[in-house]
N, C-alpha and C positions, 0 to 999 in steps of 0.2 A: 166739412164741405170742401171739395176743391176747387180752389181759385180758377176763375177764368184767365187764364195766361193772356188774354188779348188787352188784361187790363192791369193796372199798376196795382190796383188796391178795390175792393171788395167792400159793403156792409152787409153782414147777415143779421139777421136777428133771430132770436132764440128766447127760448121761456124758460125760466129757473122755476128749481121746490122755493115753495113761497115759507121760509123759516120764521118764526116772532124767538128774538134773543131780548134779554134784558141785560142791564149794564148801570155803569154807573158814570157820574162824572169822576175826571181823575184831574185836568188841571183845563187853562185858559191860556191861550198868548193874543194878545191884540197887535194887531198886524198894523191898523190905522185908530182912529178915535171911532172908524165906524165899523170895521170890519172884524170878527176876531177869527180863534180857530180853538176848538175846541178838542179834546181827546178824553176819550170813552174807552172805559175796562170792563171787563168782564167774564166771565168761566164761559156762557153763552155767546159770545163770541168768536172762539173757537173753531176755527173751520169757516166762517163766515169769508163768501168772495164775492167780489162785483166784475165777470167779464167785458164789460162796455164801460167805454171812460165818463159815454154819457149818461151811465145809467142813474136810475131816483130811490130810494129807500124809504120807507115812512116811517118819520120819526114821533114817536107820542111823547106828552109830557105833561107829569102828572103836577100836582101841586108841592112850591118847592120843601112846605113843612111836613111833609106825607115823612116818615121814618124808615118805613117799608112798602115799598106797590109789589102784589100782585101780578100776573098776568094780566085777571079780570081786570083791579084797578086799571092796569097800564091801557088796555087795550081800549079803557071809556076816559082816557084824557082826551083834552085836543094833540091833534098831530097836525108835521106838514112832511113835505117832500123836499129830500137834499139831497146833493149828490155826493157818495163816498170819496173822499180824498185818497187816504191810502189810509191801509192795516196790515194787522200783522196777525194771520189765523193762527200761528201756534202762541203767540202773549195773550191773545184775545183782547187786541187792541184797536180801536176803530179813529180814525180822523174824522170831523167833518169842520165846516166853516160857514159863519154867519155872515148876515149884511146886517145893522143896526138901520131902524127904521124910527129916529126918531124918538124911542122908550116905546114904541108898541108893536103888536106882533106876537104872536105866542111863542115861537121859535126866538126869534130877538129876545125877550124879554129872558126867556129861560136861561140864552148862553150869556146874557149879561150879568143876571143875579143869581140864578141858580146856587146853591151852596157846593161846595167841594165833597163827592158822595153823593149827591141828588141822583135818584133811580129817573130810568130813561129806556123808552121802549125801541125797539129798533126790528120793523119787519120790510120784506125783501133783499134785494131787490126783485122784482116781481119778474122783470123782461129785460132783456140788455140788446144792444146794437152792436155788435163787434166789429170792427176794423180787423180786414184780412188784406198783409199784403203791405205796401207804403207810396202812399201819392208823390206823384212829381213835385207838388207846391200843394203848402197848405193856408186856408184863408179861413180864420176863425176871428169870430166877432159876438160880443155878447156884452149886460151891463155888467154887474158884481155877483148875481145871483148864477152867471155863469164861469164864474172865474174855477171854481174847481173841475168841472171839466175840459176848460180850455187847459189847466196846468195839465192833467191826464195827457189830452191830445197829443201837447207839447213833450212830454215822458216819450209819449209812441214815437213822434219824430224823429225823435235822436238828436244829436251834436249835432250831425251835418245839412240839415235839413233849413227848407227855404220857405217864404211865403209871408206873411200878413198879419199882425194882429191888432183888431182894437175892442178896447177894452174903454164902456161907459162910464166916468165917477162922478163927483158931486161937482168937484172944483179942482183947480192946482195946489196943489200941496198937498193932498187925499187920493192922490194915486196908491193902489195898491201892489206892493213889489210884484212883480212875474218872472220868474223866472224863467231863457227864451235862449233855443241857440242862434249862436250869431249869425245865420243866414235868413232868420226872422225877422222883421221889421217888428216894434210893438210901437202902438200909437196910442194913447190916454186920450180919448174922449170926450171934452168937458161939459154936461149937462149946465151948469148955472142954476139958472132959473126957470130954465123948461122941466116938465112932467119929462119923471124918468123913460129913457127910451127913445124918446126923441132927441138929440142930440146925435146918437146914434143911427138913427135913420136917415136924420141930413147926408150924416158921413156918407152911408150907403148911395142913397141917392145920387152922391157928384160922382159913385166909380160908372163910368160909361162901356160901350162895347170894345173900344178900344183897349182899353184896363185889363181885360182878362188875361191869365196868368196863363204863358205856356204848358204842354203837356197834360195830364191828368191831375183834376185840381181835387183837392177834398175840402168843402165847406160846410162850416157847423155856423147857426147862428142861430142867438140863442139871448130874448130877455123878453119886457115884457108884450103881449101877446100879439101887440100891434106892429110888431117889428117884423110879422110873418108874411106878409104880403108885400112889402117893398124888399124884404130878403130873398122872395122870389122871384119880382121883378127882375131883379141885379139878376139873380143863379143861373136864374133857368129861360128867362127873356133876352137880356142882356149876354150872358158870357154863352146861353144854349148848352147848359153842362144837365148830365144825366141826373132826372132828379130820386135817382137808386143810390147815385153816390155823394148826397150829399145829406145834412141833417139841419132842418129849417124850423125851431118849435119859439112858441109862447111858453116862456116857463111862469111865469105869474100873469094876472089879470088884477089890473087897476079896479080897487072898488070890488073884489070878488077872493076874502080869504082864504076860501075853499078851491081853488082852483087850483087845480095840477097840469102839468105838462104830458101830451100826450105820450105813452112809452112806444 
């Protein structure tokens, strides 16, 4: 599609072949005591790509003393939604990254104890958002659950780029590293003692209409669901920015396992 020249930067969105690859676990790094990142091998991986930074994958997971899954097996574990970090289509090697929630979770649980070799299903990504083009200023905000796409965003950016990030965690000293070029701001967030997200939306809350970033801005924000409606206050009330170019989702819901993030 070609870019509107009237505008700095573009989202299209688009529908991908909806693939099911299988894979394995291949190793673990823990990033924090709650965060880790895990990496997935595979032959079926292979060709595998995700055009949108923000895009979601469904990840299944079967039980971790299963020897061998199936398709069928894989495809009747529980699964959730992650967002791809980065791969590599000709290794057939896939990134992704956990939040620990405490010892539960089926996703938690899996990148916590899983064995080394544990079989892992991986379909989509279904639908991506693409970024055509590059904003004047970028202003990304989400809890942990959005950190891999905000790392993506920050990739597209480049070295020279400018604008905002905050990023919700538990406490100080539980900061998750970001890495951010220096015309970025990055701010850690501290939750404490309030229900994830909130902390987060305070933030939001004190940017006013004053606050808005010159030029053409791109905002992604992005954690759990309740943060959608004061991230459009701020967007789209507040700064009056196009709500085409901007990306506002609940990626989880408090009390509801099964929730996905709209694509």
């Amino acid at each position: 599609m070609e870019i509107d020249q009237t505008m700095a930067f573009t989202l299209t969105k688009t529908r991908n072949d909806l693939v099911f690859r299988r894979a394995a676990l291949a190793d673990r790094t823990w990033l924090t005591d709650h965060y880790l990142r895990v990496r997935l091998v595979g032959e079926e991986l292979r060709g595998f790509t995700s055009p949108g930074a923000d895009d979601h994958i469904r990840v299944f997971f079967p039980p971790h003393d299963q020897p061998f899954a199936s398709v069928e097996q894989l495809r009747a574990a529980p699964s959730r939604e992650y967002t791809p970090l980065t791969w590599d289509p000709d290794a057939g090697e896939l990134e992704l990254e956990f939040v620990g929630h405490d010892g539960d979770g089926v996703g938690a649980t899996w990148a916590w104890q899983a064995p080394i070799g544990a079989p892992v299903g991986i379909g989509g990504p279904r639908g991506s958002t693409v970024l055509q083009g590059r904003p004047d200023v970028w202003f990304l905000a989400g809890d942990e659950t959005a950190i891999p796409a905000i790392r993506r965003f920050l990739a597209l950016a480049g070295p020279h780029a400018t604008g905002r990030v905050l990023i919700e965690v538990p406490e100080p000293g539980r900061e998750v590293p970001v890495a951010h070029p220096s015309g970025v701001e990055l701010e850690y967030v501290h939750r404490k003692d309030l229900p994830a997200g909130e902390a987060l939306i305070e933030r939001l809350n004190q940017f006013g209409t004053s606050d808005r970033p010159t030029g053409d801005v791109f905002v992604f924000i992005a954690a759990e669901r309740s943060v959608v409606k004061p991230g459009r206050a701020l967007v789209l009330d507040r700064w009056g920015l196009d709500p085409d170019q901007t990306i506002i989702k609940g990626y989880w819901a408090r009390g509801n396992d099964t929730y996905h993030a709209p694509h």
